[in-house]
Predicted model as a PDB file, atoms N, CA, C, CB and O in Angstrom, pLDDT in the B-factor column:
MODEL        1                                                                  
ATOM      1  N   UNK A   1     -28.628 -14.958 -22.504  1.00 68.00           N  
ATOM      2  CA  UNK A   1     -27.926 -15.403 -21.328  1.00 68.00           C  
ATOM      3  C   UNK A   1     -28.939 -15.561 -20.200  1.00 68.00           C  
ATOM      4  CB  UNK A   1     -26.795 -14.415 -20.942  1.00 68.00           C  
ATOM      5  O   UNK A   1     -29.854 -14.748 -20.072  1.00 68.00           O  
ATOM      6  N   UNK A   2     -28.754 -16.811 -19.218  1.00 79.00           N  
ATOM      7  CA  UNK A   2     -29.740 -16.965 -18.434  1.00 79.00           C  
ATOM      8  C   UNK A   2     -29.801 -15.557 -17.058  1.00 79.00           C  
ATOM      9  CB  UNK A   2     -29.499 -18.577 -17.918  1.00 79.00           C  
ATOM     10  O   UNK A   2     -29.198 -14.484 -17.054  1.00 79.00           O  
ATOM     11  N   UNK A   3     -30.284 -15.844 -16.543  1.00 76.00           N  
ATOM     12  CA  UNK A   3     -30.026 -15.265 -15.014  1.00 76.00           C  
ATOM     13  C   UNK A   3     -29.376 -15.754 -14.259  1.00 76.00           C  
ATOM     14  CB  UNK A   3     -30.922 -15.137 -14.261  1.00 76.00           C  
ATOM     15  O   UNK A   3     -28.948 -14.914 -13.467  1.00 76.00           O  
ATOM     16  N   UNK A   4     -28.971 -16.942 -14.012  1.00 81.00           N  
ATOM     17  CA  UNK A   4     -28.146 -17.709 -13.266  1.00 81.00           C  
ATOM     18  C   UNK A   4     -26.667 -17.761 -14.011  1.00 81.00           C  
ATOM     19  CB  UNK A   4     -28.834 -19.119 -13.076  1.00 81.00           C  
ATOM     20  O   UNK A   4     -25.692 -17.944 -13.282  1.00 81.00           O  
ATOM     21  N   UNK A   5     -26.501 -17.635 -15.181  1.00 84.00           N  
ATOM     22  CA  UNK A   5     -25.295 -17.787 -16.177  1.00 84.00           C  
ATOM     23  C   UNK A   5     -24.446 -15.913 -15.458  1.00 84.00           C  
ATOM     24  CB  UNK A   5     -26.094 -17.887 -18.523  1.00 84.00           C  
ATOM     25  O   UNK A   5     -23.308 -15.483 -15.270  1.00 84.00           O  
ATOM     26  N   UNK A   6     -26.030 -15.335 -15.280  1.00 82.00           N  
ATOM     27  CA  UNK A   6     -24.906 -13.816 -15.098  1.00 82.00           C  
ATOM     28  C   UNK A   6     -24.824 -13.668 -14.096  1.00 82.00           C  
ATOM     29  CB  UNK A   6     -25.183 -12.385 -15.561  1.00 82.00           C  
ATOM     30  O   UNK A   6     -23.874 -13.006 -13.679  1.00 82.00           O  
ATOM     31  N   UNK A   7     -25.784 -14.215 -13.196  1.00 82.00           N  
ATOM     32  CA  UNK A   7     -25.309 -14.180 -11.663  1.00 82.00           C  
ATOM     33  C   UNK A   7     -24.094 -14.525 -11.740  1.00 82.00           C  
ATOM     34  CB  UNK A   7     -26.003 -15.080 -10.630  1.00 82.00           C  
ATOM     35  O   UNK A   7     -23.251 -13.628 -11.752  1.00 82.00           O  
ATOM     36  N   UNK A   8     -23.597 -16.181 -11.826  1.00 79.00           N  
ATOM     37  CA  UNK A   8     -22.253 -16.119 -11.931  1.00 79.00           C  
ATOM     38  C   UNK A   8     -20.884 -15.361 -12.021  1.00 79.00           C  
ATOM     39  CB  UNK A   8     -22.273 -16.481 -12.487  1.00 79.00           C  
ATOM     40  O   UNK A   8     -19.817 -15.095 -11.467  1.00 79.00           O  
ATOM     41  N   UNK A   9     -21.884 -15.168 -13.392  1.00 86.00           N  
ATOM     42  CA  UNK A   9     -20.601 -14.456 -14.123  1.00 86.00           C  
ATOM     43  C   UNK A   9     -20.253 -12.777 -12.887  1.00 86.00           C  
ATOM     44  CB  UNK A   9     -21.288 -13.887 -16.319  1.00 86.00           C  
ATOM     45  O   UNK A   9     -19.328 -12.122 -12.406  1.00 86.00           O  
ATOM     46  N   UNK A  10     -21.587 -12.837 -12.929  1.00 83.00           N  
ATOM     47  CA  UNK A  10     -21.171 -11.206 -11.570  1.00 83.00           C  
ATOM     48  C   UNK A  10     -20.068 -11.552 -10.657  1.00 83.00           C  
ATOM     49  CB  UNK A  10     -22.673 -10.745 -10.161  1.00 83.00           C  
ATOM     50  O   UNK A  10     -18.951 -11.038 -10.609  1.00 83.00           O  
ATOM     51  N   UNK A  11     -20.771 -12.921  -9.624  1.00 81.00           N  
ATOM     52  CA  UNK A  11     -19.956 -13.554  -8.477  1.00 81.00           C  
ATOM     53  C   UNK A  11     -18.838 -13.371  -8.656  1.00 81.00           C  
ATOM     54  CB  UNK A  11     -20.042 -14.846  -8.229  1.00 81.00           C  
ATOM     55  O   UNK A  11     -18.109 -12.688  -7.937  1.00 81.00           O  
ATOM     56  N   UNK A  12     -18.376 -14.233 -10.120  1.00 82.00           N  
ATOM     57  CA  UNK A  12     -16.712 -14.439 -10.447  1.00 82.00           C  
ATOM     58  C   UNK A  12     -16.046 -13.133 -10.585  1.00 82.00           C  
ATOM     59  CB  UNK A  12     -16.392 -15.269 -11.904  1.00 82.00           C  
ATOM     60  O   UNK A  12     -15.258 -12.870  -9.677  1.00 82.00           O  
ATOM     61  N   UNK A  13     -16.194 -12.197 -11.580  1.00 84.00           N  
ATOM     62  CA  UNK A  13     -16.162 -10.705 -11.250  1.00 84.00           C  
ATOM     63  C   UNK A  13     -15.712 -10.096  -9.854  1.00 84.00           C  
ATOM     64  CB  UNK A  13     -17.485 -10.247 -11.437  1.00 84.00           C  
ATOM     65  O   UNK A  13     -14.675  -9.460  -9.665  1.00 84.00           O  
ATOM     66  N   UNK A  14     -16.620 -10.389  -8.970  1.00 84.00           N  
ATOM     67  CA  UNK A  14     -16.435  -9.447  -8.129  1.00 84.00           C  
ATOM     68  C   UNK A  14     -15.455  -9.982  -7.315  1.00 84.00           C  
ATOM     69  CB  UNK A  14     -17.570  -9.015  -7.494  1.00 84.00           C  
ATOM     70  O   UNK A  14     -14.644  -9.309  -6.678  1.00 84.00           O  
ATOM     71  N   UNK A  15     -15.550 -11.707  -7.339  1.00 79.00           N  
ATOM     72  CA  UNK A  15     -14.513 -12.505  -6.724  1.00 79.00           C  
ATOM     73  C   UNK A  15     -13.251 -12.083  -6.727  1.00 79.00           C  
ATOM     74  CB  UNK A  15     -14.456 -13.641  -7.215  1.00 79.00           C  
ATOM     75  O   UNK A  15     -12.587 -11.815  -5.726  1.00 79.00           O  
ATOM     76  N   UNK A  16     -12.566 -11.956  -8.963  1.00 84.00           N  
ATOM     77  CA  UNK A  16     -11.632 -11.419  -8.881  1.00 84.00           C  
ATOM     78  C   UNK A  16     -11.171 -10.115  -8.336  1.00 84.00           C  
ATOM     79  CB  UNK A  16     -11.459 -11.545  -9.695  1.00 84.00           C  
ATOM     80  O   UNK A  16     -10.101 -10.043  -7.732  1.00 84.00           O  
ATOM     81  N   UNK A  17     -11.925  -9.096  -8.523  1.00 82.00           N  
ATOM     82  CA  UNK A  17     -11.974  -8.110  -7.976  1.00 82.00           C  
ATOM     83  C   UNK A  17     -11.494  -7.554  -6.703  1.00 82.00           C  
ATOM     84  CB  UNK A  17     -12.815  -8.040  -8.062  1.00 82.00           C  
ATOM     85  O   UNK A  17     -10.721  -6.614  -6.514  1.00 82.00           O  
ATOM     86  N   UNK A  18     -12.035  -8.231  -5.961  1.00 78.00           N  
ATOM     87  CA  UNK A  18     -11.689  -8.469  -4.269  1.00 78.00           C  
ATOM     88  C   UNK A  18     -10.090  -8.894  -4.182  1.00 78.00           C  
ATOM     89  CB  UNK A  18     -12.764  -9.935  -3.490  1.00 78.00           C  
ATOM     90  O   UNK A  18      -9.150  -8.307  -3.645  1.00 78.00           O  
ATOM     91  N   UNK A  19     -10.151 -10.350  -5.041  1.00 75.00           N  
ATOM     92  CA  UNK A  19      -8.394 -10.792  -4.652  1.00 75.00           C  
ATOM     93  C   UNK A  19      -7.904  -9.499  -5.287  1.00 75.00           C  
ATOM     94  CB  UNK A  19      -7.533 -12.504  -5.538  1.00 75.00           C  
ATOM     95  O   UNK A  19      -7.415  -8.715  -4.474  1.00 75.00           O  
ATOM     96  N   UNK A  20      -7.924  -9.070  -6.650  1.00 77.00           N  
ATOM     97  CA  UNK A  20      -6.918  -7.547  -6.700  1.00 77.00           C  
ATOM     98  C   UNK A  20      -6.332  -6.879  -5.902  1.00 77.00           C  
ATOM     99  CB  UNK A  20      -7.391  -6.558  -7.031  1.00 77.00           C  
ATOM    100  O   UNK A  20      -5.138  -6.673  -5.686  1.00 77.00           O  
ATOM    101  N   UNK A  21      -7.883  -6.309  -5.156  1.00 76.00           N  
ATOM    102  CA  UNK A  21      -7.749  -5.346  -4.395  1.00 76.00           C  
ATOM    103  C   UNK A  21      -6.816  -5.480  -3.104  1.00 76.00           C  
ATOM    104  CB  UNK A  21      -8.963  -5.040  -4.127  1.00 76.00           C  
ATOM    105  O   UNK A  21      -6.044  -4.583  -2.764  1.00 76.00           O  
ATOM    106  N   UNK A  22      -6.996  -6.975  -2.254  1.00 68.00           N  
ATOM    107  CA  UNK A  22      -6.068  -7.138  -1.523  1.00 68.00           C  
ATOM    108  C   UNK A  22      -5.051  -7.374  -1.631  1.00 68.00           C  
ATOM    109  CB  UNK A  22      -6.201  -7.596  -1.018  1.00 68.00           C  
ATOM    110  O   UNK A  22      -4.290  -7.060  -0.716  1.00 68.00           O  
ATOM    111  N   UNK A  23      -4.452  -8.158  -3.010  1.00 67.00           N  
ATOM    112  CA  UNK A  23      -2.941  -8.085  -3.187  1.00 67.00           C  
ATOM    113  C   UNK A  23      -2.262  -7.004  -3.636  1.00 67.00           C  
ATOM    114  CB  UNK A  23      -2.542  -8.954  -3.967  1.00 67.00           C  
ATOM    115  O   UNK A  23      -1.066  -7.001  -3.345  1.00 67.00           O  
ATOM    116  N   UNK A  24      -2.837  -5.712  -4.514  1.00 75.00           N  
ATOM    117  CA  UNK A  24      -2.777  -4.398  -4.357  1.00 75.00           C  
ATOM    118  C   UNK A  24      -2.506  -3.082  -3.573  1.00 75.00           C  
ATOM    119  CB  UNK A  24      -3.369  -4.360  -4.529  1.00 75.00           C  
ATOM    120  O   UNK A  24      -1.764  -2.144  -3.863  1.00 75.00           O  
ATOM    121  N   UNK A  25      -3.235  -3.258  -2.607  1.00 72.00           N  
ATOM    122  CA  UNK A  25      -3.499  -2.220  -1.682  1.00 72.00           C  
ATOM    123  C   UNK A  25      -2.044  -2.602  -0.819  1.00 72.00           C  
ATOM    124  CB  UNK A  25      -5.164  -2.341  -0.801  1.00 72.00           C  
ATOM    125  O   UNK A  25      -1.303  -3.539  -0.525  1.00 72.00           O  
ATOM    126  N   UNK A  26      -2.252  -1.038  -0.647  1.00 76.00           N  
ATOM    127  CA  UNK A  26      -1.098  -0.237   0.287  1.00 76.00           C  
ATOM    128  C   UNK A  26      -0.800  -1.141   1.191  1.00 76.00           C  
ATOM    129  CB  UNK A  26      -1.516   1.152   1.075  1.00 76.00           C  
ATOM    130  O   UNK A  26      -1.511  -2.127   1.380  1.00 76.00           O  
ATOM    131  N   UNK A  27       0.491  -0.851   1.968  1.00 71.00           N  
ATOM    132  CA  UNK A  27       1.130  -1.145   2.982  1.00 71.00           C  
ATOM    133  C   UNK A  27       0.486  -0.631   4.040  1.00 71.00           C  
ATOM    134  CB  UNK A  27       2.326  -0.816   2.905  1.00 71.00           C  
ATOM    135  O   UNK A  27      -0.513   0.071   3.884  1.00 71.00           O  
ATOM    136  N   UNK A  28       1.139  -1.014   5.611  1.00 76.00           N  
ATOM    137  CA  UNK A  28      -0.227  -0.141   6.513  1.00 76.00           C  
ATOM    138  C   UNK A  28       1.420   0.971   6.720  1.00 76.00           C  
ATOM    139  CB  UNK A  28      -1.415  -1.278   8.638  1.00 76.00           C  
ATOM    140  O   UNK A  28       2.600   0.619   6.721  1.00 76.00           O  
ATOM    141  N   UNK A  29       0.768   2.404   6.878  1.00 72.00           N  
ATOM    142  CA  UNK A  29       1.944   3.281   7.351  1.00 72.00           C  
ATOM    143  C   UNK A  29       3.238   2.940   8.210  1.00 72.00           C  
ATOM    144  CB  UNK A  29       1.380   4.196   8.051  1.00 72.00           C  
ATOM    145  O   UNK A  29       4.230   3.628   7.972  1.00 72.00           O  
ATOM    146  N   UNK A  30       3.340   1.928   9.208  1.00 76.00           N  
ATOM    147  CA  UNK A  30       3.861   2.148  10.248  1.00 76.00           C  
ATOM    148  C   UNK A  30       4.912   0.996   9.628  1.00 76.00           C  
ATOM    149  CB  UNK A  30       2.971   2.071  11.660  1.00 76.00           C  
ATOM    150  O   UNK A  30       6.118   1.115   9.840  1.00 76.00           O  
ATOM    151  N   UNK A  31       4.285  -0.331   8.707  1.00 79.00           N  
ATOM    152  CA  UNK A  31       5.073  -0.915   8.131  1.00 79.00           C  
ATOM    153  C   UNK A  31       6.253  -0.346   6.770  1.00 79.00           C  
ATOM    154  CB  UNK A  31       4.230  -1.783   7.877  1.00 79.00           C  
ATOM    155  O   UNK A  31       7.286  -0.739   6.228  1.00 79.00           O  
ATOM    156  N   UNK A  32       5.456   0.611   6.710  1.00 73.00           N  
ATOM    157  CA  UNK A  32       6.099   1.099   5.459  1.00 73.00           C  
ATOM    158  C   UNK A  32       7.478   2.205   5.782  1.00 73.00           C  
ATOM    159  CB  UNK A  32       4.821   1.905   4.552  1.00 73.00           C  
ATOM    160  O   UNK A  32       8.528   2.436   5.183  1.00 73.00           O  
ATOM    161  N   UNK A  33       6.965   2.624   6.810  1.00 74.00           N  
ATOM    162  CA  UNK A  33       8.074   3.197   7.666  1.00 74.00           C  
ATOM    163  C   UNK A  33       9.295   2.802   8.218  1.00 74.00           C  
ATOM    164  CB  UNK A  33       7.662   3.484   8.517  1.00 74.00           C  
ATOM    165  O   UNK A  33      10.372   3.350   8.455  1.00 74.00           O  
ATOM    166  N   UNK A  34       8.758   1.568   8.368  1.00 78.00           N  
ATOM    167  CA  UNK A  34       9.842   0.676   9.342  1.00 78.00           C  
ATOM    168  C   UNK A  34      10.553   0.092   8.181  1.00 78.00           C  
ATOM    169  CB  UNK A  34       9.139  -0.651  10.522  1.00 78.00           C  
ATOM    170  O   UNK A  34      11.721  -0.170   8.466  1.00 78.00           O  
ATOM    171  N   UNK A  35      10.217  -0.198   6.952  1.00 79.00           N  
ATOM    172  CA  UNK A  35      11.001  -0.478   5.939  1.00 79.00           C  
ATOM    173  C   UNK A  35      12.009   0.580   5.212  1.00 79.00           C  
ATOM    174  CB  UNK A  35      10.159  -0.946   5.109  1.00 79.00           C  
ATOM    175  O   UNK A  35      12.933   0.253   4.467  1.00 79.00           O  
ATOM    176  N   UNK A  36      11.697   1.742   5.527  1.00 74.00           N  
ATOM    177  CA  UNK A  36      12.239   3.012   4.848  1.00 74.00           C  
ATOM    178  C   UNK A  36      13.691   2.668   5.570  1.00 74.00           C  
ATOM    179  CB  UNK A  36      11.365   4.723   5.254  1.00 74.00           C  
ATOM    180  O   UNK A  36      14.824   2.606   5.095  1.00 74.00           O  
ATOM    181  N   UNK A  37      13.122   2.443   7.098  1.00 78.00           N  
ATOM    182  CA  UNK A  37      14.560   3.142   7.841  1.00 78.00           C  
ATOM    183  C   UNK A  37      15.153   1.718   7.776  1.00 78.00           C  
ATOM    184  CB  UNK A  37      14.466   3.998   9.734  1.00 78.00           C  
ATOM    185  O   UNK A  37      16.201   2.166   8.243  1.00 78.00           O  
ATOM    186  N   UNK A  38      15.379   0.647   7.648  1.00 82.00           N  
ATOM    187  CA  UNK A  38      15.553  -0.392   7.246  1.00 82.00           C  
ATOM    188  C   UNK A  38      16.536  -0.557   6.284  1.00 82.00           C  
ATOM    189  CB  UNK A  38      14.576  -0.760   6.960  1.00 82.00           C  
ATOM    190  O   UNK A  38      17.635  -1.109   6.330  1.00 82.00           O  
ATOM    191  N   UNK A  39      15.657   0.296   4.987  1.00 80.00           N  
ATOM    192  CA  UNK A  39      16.510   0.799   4.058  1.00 80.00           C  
ATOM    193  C   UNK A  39      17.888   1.742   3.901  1.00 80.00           C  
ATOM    194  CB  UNK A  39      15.784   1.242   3.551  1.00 80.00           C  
ATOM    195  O   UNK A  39      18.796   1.866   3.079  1.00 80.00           O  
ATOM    196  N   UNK A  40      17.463   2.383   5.292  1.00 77.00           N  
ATOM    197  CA  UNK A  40      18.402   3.589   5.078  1.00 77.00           C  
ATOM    198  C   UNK A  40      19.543   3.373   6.023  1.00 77.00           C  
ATOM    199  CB  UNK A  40      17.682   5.049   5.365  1.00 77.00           C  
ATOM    200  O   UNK A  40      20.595   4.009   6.096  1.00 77.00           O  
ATOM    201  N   UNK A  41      19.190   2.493   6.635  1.00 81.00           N  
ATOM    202  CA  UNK A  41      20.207   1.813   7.934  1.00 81.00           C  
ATOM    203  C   UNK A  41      21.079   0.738   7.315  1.00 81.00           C  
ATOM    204  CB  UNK A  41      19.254   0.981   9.299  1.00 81.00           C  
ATOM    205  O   UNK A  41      22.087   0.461   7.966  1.00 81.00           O  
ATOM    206  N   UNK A  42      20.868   0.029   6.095  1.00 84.00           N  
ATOM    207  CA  UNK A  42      21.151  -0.505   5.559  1.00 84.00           C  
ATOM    208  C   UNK A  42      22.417   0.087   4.089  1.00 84.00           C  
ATOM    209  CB  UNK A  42      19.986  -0.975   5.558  1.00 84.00           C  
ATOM    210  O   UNK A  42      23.445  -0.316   3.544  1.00 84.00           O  
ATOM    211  N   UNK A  43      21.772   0.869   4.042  1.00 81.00           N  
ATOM    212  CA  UNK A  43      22.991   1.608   3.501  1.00 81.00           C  
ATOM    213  C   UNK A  43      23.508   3.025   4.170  1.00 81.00           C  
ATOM    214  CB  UNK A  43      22.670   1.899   2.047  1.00 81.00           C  
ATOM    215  O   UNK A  43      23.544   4.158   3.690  1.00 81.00           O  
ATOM    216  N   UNK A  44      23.906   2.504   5.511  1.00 82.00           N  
ATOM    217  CA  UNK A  44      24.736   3.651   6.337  1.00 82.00           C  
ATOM    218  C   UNK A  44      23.879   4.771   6.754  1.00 82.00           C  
ATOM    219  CB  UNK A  44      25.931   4.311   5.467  1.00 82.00           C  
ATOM    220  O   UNK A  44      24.447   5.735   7.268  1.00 82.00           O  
ATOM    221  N   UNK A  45      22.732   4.794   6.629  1.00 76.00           N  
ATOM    222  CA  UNK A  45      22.529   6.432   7.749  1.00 76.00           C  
ATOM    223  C   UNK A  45      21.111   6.105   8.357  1.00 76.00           C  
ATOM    224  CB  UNK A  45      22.386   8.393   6.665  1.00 76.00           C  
ATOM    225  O   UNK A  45      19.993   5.736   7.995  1.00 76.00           O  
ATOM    226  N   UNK A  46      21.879   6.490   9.605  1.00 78.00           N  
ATOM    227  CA  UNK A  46      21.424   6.421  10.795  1.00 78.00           C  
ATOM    228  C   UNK A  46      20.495   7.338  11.444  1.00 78.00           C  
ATOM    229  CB  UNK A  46      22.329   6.358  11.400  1.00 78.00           C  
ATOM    230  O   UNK A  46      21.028   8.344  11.911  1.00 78.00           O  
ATOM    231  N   UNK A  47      18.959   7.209  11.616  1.00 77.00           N  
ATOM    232  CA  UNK A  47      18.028   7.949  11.949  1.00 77.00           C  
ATOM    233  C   UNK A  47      17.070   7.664  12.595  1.00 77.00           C  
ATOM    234  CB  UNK A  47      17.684   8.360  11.223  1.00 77.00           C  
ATOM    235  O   UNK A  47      16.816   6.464  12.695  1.00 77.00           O  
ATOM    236  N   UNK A  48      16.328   8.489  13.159  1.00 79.00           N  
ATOM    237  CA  UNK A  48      15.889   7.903  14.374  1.00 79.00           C  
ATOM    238  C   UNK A  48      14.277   7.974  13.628  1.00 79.00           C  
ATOM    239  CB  UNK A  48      16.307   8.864  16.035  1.00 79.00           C  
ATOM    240  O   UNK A  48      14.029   8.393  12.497  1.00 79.00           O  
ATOM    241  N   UNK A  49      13.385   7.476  14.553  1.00 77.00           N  
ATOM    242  CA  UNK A  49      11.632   7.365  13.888  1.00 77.00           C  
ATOM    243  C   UNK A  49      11.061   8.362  13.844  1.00 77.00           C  
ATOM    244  CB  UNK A  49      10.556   6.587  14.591  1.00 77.00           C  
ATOM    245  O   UNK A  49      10.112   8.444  13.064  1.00 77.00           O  
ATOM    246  N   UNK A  50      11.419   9.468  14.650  1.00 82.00           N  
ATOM    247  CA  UNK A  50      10.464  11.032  14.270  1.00 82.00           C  
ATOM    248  C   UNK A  50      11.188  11.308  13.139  1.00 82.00           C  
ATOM    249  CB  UNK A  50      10.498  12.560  15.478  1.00 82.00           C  
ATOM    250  O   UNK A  50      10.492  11.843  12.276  1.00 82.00           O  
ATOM    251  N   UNK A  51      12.626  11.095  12.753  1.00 81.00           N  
ATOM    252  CA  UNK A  51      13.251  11.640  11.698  1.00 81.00           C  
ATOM    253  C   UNK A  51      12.111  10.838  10.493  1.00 81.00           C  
ATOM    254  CB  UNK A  51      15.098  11.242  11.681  1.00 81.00           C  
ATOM    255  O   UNK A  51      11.280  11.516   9.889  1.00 81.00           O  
ATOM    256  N   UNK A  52      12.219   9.604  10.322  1.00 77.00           N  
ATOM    257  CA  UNK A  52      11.185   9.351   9.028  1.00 77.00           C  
ATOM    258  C   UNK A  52      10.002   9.810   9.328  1.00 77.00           C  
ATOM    259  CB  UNK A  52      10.935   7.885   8.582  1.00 77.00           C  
ATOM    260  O   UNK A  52       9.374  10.435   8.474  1.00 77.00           O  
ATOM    261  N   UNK A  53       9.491   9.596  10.557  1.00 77.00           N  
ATOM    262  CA  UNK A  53       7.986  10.609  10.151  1.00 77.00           C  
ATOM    263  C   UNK A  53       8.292  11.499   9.574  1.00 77.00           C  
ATOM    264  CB  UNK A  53       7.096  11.283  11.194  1.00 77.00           C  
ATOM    265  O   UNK A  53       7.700  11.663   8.507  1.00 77.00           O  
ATOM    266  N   UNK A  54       9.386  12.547   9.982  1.00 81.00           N  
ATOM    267  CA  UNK A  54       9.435  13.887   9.496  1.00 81.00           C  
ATOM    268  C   UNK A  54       9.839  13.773   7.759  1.00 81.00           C  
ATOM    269  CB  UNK A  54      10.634  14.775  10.479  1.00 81.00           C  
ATOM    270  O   UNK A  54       9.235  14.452   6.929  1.00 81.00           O  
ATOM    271  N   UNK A  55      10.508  13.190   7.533  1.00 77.00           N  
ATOM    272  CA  UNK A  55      10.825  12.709   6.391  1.00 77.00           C  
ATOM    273  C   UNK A  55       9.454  12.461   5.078  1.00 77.00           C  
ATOM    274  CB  UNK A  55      11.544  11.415   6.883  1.00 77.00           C  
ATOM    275  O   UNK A  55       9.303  13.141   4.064  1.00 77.00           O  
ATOM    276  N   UNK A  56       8.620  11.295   5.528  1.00 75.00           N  
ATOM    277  CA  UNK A  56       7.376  11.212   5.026  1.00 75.00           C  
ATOM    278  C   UNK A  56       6.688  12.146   5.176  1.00 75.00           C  
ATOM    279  CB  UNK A  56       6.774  10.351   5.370  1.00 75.00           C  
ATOM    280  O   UNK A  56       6.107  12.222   4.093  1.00 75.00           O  
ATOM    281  N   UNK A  57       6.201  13.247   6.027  1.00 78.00           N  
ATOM    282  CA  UNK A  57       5.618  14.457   6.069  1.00 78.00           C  
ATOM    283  C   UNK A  57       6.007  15.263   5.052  1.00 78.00           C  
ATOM    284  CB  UNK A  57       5.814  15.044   7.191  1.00 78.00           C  
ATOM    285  O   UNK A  57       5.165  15.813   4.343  1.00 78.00           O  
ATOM    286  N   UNK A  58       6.926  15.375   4.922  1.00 80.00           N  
ATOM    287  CA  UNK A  58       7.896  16.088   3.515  1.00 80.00           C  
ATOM    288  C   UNK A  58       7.623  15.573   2.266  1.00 80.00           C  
ATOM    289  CB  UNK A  58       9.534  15.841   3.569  1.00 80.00           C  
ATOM    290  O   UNK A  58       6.967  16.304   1.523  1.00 80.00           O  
ATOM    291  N   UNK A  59       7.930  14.603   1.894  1.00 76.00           N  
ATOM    292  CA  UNK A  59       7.341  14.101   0.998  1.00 76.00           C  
ATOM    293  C   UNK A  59       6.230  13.810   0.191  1.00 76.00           C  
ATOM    294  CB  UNK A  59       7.522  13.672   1.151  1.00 76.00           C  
ATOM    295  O   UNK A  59       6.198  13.479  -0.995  1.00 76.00           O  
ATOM    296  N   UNK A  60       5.164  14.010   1.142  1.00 76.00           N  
ATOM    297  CA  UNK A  60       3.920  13.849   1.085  1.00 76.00           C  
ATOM    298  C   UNK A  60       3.133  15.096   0.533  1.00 76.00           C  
ATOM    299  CB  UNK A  60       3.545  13.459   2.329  1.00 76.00           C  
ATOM    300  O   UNK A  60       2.215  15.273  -0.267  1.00 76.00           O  
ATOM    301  N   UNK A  61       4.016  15.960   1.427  1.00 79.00           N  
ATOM    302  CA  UNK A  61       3.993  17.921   1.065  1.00 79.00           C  
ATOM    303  C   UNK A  61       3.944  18.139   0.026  1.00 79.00           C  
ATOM    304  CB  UNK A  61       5.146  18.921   1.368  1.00 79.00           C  
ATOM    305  O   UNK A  61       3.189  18.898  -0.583  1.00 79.00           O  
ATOM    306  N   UNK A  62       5.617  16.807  -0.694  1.00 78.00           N  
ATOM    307  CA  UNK A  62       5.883  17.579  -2.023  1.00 78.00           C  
ATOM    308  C   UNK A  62       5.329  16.963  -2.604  1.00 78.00           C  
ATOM    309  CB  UNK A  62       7.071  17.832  -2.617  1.00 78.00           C  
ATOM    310  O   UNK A  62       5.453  17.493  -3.708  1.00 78.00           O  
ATOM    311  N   UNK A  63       4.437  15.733  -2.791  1.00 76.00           N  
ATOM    312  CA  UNK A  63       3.553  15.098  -3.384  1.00 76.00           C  
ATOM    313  C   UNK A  63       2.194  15.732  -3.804  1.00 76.00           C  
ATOM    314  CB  UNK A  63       3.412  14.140  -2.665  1.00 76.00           C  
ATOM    315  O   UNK A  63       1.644  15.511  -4.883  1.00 76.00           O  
ATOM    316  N   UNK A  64       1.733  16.521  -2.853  1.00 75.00           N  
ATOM    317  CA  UNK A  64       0.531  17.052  -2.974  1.00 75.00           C  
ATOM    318  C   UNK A  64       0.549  18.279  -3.625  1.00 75.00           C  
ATOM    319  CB  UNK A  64      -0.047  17.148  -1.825  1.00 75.00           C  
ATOM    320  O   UNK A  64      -0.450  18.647  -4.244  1.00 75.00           O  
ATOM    321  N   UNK A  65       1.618  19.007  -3.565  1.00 68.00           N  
ATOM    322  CA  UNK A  65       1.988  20.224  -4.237  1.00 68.00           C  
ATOM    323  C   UNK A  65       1.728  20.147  -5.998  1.00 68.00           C  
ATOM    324  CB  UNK A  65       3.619  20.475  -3.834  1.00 68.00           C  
ATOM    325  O   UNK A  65       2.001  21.116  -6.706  1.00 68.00           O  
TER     326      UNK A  65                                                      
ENDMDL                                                                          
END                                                                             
């Protein structure tokens, strides 16, 4: 294989790589939040934004546990 054949082939690699990663990766927190309560407002209960922080704090607790 040449040197230029694997350069390529690296480029394309890492190319895909990159798109993965951005169609992959996380939500940013504050969006992901605002979808929770979204969710939850949506099927009847009513809460305010420290309540999902507090909510995700919990969760996260029991995640790591």
């Amino acid at each position: 294989m040449s040197k230029t054949t694997l350069l390529y082939c690296f480029l394309g690699g890492a190319l895909v790589g990159a798109t993965a990663a951005v169609l992959f990766a996380p939500e940013k927190g504050s969006d992901l939040r605002r979808k929770i309560k979204e969710t939850l407002q949506k099927k009847g209960i009513l809460c305010t934004e420290s309540e999902i922080d507090s909510l995700v704090a919990q969760l996260t607790a029991d995640i790591d546990e």
